[in-house]
Legacy VTK file of the C-alpha trace (Angstrom):
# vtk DataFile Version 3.0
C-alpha trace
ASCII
DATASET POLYDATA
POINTS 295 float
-1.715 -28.405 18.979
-1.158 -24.782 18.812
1.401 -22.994 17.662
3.004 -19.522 18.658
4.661 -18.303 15.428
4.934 -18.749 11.520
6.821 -17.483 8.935
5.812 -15.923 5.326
7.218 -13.396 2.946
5.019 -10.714 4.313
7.134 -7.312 3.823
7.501 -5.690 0.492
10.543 -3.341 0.645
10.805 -0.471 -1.603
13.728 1.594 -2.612
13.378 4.924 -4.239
15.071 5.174 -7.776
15.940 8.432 -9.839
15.859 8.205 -13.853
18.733 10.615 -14.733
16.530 10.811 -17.898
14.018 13.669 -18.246
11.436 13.183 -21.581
12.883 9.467 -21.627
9.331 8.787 -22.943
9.711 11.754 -25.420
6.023 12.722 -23.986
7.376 16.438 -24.716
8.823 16.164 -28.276
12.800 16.366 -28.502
12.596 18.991 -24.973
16.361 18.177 -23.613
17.641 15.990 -25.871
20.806 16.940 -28.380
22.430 16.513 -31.246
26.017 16.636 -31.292
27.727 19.031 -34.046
25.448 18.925 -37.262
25.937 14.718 -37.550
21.965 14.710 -36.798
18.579 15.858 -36.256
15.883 14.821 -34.017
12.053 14.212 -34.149
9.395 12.356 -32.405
7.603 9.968 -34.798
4.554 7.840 -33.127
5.597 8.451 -29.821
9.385 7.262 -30.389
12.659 9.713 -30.356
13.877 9.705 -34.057
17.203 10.457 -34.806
17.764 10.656 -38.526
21.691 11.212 -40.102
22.687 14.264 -41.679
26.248 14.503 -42.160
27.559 11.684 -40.536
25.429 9.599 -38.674
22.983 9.697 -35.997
24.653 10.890 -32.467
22.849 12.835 -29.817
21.616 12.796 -26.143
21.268 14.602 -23.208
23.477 17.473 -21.723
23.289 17.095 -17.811
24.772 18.311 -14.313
24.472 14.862 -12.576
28.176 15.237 -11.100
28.132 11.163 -9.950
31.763 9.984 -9.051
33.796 7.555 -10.879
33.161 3.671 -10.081
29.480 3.821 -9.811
27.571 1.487 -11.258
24.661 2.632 -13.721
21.663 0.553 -14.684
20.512 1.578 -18.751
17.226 0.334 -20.380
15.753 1.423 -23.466
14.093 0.674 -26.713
15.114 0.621 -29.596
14.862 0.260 -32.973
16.651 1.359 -36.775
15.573 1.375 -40.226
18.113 -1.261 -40.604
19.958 -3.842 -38.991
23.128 -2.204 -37.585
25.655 -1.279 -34.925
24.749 0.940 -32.147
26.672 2.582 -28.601
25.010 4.103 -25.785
27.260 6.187 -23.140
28.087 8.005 -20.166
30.565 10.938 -20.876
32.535 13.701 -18.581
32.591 17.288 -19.403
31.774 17.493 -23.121
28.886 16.107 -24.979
30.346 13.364 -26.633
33.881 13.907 -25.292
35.197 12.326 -22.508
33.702 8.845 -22.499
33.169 7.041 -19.222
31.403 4.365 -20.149
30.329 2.774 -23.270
28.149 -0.347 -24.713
28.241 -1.619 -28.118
24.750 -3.075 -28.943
23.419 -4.308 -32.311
20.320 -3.171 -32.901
17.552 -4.233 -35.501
14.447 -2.863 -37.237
12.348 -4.533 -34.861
11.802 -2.895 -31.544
13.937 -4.519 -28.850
14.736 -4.028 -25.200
18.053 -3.152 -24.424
19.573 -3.425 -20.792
22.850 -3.687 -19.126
24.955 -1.962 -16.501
28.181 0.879 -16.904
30.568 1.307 -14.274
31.935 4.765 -14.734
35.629 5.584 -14.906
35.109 9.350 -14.866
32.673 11.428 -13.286
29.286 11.193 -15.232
27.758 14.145 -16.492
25.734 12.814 -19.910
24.805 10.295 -22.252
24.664 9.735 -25.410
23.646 7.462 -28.245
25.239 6.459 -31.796
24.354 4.863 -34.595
27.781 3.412 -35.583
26.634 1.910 -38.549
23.727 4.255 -39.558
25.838 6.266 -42.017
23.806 6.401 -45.216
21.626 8.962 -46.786
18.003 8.543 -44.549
19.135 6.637 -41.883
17.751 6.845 -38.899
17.615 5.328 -35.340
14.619 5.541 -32.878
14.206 5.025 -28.894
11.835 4.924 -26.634
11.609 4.718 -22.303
15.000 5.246 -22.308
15.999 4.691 -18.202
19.495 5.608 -16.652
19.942 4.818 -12.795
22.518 5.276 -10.339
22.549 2.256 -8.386
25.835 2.590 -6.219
23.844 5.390 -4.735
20.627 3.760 -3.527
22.123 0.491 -2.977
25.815 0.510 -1.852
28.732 0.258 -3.542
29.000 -3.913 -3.837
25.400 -4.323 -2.775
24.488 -3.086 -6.787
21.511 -5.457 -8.200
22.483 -7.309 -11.473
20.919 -6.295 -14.928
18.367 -9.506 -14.428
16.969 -8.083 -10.861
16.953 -4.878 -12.431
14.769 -6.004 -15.408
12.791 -7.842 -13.005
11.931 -5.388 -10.458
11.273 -2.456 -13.436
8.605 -5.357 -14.016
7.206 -5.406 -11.587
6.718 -1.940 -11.328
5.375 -1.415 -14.811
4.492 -4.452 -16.525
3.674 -2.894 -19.472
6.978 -0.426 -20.006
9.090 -1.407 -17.241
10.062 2.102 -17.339
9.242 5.756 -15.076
10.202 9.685 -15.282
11.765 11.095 -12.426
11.848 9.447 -9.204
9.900 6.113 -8.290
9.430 4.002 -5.252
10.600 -0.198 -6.843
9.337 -3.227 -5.844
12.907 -4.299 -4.962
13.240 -7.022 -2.529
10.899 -9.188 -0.079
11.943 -10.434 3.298
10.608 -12.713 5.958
8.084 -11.823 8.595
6.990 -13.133 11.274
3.535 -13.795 12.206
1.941 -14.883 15.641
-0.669 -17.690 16.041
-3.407 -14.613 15.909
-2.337 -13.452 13.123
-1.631 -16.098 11.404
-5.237 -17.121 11.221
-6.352 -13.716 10.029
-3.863 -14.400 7.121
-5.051 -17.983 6.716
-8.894 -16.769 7.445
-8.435 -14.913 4.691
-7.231 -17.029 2.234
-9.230 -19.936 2.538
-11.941 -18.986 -0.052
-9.478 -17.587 -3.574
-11.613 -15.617 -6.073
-10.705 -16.902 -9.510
-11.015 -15.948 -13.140
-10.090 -16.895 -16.327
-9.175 -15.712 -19.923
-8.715 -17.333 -23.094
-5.359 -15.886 -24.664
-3.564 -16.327 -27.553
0.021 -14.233 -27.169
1.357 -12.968 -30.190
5.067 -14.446 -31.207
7.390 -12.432 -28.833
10.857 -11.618 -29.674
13.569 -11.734 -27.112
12.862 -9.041 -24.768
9.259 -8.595 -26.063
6.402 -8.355 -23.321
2.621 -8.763 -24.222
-0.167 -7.899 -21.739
-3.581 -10.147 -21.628
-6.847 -8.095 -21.992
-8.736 -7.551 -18.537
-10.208 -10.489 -16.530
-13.038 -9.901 -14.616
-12.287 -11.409 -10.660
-15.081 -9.601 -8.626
-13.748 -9.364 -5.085
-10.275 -8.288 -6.514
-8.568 -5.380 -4.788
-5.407 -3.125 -5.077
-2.948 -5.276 -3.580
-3.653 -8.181 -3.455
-1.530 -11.675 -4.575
-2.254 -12.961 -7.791
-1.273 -16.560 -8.821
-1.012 -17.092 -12.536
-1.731 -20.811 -13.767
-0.847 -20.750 -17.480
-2.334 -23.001 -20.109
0.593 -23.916 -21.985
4.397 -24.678 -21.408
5.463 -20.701 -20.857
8.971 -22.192 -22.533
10.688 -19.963 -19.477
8.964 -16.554 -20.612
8.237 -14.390 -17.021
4.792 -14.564 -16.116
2.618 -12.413 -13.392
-0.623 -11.076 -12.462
-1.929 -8.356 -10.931
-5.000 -6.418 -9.772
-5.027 -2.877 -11.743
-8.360 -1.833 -10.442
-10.975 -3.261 -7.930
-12.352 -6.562 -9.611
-9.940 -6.513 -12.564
-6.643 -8.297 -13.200
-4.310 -8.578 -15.854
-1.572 -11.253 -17.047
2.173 -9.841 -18.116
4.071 -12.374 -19.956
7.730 -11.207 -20.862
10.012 -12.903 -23.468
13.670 -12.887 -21.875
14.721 -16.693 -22.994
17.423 -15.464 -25.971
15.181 -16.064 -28.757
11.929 -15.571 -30.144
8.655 -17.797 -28.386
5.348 -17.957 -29.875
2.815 -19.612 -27.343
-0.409 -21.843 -28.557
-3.788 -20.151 -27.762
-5.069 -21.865 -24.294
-7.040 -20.871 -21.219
-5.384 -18.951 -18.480
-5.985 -18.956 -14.766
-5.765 -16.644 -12.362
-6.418 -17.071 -8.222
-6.698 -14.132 -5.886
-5.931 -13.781 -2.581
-6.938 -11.142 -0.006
-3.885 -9.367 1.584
LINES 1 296
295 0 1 2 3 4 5 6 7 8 9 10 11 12 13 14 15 16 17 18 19 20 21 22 23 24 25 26 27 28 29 30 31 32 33 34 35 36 37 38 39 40 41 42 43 44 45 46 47 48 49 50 51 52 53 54 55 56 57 58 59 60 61 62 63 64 65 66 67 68 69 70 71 72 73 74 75 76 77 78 79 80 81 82 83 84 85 86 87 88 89 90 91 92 93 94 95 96 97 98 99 100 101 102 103 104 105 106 107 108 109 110 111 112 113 114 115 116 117 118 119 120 121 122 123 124 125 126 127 128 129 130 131 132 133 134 135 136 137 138 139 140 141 142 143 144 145 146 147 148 149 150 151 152 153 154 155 156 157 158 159 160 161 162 163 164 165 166 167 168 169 170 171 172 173 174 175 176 177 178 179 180 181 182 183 184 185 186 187 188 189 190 191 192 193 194 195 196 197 198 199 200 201 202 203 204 205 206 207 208 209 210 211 212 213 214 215 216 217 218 219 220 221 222 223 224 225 226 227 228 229 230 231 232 233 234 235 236 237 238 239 240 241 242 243 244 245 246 247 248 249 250 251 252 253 254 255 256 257 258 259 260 261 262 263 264 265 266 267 268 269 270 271 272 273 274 275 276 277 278 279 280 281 282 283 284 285 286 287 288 289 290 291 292 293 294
């Protein structure tokens, strides 16, 4: 009997983020970043933003004119990573670098890379951030980060309407699955909802889907700390185009690691799996599977 409509999750909606950030990748050495006073100095050392203690202890950041009222919500992700275990606060602050604080986090870093995320709500206007290694106070220590990412989200979003640190993580994901991370302005992956499709086009949808192209790789991810990602090397699915759905069928228990493909390049897909369970997850070898479908 035929039918006149059906439902899917057809329309991908996209929001337009700013990283207050600029260099947050340190692609052009220490350009815009500070030290405050003489308590540090600053380097880039295999791609990551060094800051190593001189009199004090490490403490710098970025100067900036952002100007964004009090009560706004701010999304901050970054890596990071000491020569020792040790205490660690990132920041928003007012009219002096350093001075003023509007919003703080206390984070305890290791010498490990991690991810760090979370969300500020200002109490003063926001005009900076800054970094400090609280417990980096001895003779050589140092402090490094990497994609560092600070975002306005009452802005875009609403004040109440904010996304959580989780949907946050997720959707910087989904953007990049290998940094979750941009410079400057980007259009997200933030939120899918329902279309509606006639009986037409319906079967062009279902036409289109009724012969997958599939692929495979072997893979054997290395032992991922919390907040860890890993990337699979490319598997060939000829057919496979820019946009189209990927369905992941892993080999193994993924223990609640996130897990997605995607096509990077006509006939070529790639598996992210991303560590987020609390503790560290080291996954047996096995075969992976991937199914495409035409969009």
């Amino acid at each position: 009997m035929p039918f006149t409509k059906h439902y899917r999750n057809s329309n991908l909606t996209r929001t337009s983020l700013t990283n207050l950030i600029t260099n947050g990748g340190a692609s052009n050495g220490t350009t815009d970043w500070i030290h405050y006073g003489t308590y540090s100095t600053e380097s880039v050392v295999d791609g990551w933003l060094r800051s190593t203690k001189n009199s004090l202890r490490p403490f710098w950041g970025q100067n900036t004119t952002w100007g964004i009222a009090t009560a706004h919500k701010f999304y901050y992700s970054f890596l990071a990573r000491g020569n020792a275990n040790g205490d660690f606060r990132v920041g928003l602050y007012n009219t002096g670098f350093g001075l003023d604080e509007v919003a703080v986090a206390v984070l305890s870093i290791t010498a490990t890379s991690m991810l760090y995320s979370g969300i500020f709500t200002s109490t003063g206007t926001a005009n900076g951030v800054f970094f400090d290694g609280l417990s980096y106070s001895s003779a050589g220590d140092y402090v490094e980060i990497d994609n560092v990412v600070i975002i306005d989200l009452t802005d875009p979003f609403g004040a109440g309407d904010e996304p959580t640190t989780t949907k946050m993580g997720a959707d910087l994901l989904h953007y990049d699955p290998t940094n979750s991370w941009f410079d400057g302005t980007a259009s997200v992956p933030t939120n899918y909802v329902d279309g509606i499709l006639t009986h037409d086009e319906w079967e062009t949808f279902n036409n289109k889907q009724s012969a997958p192209l599939e692929g495979s790789v072997v893979w054997n991810p290395s032992s991922l700390a919390d907040g860890v990602g890993e990337t699979s090397s490319a598997i060939t699915v000829i057919g496979a185009a820019l946009g189209d759905l990927v369905v992941v069928g892993p080999g193994v228990d993924t223990q609640g690691m996130m897990v997605f493909g995607w096509v990077s390049a006509a006939d070529t897909v790639y598996i992210r799996l991303q560590n987020e369970s609390g503790g560290t997850l080291d996954l047996a070898s096995s075969t992976w599977n991937v199914r495409v479908f035409a969009q």
